[in-house]
C-alpha positions as CSV (number, residue, x, y, z in Angstrom):
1,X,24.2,72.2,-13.5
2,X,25.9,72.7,-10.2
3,X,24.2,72.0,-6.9
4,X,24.1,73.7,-3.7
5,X,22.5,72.9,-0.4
6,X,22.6,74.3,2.9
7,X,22.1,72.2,5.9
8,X,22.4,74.2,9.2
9,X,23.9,72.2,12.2
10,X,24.1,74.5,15.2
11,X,22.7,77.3,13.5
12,X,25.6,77.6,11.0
13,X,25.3,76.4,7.4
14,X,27.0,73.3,6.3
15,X,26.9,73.8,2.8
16,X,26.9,70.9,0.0
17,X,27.9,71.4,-3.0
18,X,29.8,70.1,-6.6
19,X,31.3,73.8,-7.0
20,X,34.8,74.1,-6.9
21,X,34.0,78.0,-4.9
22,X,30.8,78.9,-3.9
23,X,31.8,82.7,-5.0
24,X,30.1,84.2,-2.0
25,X,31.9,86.5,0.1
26,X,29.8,85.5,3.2
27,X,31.3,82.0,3.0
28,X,35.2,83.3,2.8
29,X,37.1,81.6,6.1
30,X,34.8,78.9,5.8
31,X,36.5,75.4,6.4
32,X,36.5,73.2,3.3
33,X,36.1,69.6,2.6
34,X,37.1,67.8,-0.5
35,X,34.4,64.8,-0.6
36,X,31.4,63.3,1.1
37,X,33.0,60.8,2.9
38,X,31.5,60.5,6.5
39,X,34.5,61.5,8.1
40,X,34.2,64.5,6.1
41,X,30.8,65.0,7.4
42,X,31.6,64.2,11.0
43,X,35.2,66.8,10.9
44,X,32.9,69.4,9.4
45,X,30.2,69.0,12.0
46,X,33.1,68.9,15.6
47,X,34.1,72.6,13.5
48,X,30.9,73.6,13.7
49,X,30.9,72.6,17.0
50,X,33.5,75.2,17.8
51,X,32.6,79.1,18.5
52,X,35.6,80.5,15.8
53,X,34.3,78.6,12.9
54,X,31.2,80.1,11.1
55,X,30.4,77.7,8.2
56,X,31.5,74.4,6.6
57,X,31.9,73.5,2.8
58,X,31.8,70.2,1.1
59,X,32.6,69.5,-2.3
60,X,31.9,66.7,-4.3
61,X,31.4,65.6,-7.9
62,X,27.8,64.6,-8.5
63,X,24.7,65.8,-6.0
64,X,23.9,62.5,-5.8
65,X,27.4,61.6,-4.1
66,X,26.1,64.5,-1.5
67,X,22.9,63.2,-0.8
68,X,24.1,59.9,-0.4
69,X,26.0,60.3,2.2
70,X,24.1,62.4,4.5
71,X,21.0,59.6,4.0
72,X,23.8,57.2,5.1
73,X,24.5,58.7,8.5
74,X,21.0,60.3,9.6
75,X,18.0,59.2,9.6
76,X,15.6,61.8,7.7
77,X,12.5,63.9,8.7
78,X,9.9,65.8,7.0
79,X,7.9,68.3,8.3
80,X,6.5,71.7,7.1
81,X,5.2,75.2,7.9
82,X,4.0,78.4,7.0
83,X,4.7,82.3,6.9
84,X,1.4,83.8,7.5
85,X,0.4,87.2,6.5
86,X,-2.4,89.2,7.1
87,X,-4.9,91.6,5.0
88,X,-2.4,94.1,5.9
89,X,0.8,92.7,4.6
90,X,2.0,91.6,8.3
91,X,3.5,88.1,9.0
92,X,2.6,85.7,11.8
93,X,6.0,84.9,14.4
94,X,5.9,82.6,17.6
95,X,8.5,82.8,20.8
96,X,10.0,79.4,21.6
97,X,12.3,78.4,23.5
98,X,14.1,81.7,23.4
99,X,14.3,82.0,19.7
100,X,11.8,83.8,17.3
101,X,10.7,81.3,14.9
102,X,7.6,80.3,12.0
103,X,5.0,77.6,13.0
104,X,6.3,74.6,11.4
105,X,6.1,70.6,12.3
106,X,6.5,67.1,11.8
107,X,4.9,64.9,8.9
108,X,2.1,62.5,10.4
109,X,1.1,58.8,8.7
110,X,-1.0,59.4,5.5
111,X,-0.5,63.4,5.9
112,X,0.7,65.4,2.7
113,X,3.4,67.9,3.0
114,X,0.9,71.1,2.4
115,X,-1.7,69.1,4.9
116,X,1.1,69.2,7.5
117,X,1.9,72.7,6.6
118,X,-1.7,73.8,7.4
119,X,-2.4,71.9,10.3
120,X,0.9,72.7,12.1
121,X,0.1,76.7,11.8
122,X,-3.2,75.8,13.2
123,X,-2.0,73.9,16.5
124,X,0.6,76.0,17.0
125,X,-1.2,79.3,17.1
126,X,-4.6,78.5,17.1
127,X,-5.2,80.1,13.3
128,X,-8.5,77.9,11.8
129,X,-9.2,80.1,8.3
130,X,-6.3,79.6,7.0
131,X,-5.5,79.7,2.7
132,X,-2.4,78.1,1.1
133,X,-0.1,79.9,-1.0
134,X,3.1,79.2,-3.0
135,X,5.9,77.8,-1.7
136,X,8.6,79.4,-0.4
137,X,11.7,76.7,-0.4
138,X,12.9,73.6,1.4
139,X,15.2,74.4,4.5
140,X,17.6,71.6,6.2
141,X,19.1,71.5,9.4
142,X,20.5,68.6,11.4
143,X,20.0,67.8,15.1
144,X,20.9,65.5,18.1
145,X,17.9,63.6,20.1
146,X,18.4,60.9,22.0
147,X,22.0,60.2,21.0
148,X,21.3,60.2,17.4
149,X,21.2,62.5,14.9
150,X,18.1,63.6,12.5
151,X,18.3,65.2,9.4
152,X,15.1,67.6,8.8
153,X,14.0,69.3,5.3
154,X,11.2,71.8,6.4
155,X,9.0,72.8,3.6
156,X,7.4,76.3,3.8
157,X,4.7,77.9,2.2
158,X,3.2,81.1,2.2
159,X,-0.2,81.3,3.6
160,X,-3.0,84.1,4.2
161,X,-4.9,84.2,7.6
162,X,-7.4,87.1,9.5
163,X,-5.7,89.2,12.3
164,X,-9.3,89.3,13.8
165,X,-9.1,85.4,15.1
166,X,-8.0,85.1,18.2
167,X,-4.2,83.8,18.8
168,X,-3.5,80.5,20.6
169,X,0.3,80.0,21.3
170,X,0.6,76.2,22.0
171,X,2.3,76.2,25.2
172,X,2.7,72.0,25.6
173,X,5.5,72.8,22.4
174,X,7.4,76.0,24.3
175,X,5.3,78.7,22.4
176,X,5.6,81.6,24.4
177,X,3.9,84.1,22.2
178,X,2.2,84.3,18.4
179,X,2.5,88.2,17.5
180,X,1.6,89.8,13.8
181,X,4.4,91.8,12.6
182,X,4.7,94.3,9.9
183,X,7.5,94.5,7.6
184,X,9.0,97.7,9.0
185,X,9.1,96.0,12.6
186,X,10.7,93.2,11.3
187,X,14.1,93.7,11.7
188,X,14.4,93.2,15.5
189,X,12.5,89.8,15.5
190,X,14.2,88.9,12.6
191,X,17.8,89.3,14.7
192,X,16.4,87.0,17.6
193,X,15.7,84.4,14.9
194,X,17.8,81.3,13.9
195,X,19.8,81.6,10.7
196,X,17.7,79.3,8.7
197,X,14.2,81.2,9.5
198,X,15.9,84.8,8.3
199,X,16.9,82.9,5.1
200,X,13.4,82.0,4.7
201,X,11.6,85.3,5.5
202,X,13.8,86.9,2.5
203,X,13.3,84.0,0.0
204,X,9.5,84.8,1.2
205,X,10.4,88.7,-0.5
206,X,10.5,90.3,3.2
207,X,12.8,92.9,3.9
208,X,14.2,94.1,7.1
């Protein structure tokens, strides 16, 4: 079966796979990379790193060859979050740090992934009845912090919630705002989100 994995870096997928050709028109005039070797990995990250290039390929033989390698040069992170909707159908969006985004965060010690999910929507908006759903996907995306890089899989779930409780943005993590919005005002919040959180809001079914 062939594999294929997006990891954004910079808001632009890097894209793993064992196809020969992804057969995707959105991924035509992306640079390609035969192998994950780290330098590779580190040629197709300094491209992203450039405003021209939209996207990166790497191909390899076996998933496992993939995953190797990126476990090799970052050090992994899990977290999780949610997409809540309301009664009415609307979902739950925060403002932070000048991007719309879904509450989402980092693993603690002796947490599960779905106990992370929930408790991270909670802080981060101040939500308490709160009811887990399915799972959406996985999303990837590597960043820089103190002069080393991370590599993050972000699992998201959907999850139902009341519009009558009171919203709590947490403002010691940037939160800005927590707004419900319905599917037909979508679009515009969707445009001032990062390329990874679109992705999720339509794996989630949404439209906009």
């Amino acid at each position: 079966m062939n594999f294929l994995q997006k990891v954004y870096f910079n808001d632009k997928p890097l894209i793993l796979t064992t196809e020969s050709s992804t057969g995707d028109a959105a991924t035509q005039g992306y640079l390609t990379f035969n192998g994950a070797t780290a330098e590779n990995i580190q040629k197709a990250m300094d491209a992203l790193d450039q405003p021209t290039i939209t996207g990166a390929i790497i191909t390899d033989t076996s998933e496992d060859a993939l995953h190797k390698q990126l476990n090799t040069m970052f050090r992994s992170i899990d977290a999780a979050g949610g997409l809540v909707y309301d009664a009415s159908g609307a979902v739950l969006m925060i403002f932070r740090r000048g991007k719309w985004d879904i509450p989402k965060g980092k693993l603690d010690a002796r947490e599960t992934i779905p106990e992370c999910a929930l408790r991270e929507v909670q802080e981060e908006t101040g939500l308490r009845n709160l009811l887990l759903g399915e799972k959406i996907c996985d999303s990837y995306h590597i960043y820089l912090q103190k002069k080393e890089y991370f590599l993050k899989r972000t699992a998201w779930y959907k999850m139902s919630g009341s519009a009558a409780e009171n919203l709590v943005p947490q403002t010691e993590e940037d939160i800005l705002e927590a707004r419900w919005v319905s599917e037909k005002d979508l679009a515009p919040i969707a445009a001032g989100a990062y390329t990874a959180i679109r992705e999720v809001l339509k794996l989630a079914g949404l439209n906009w």
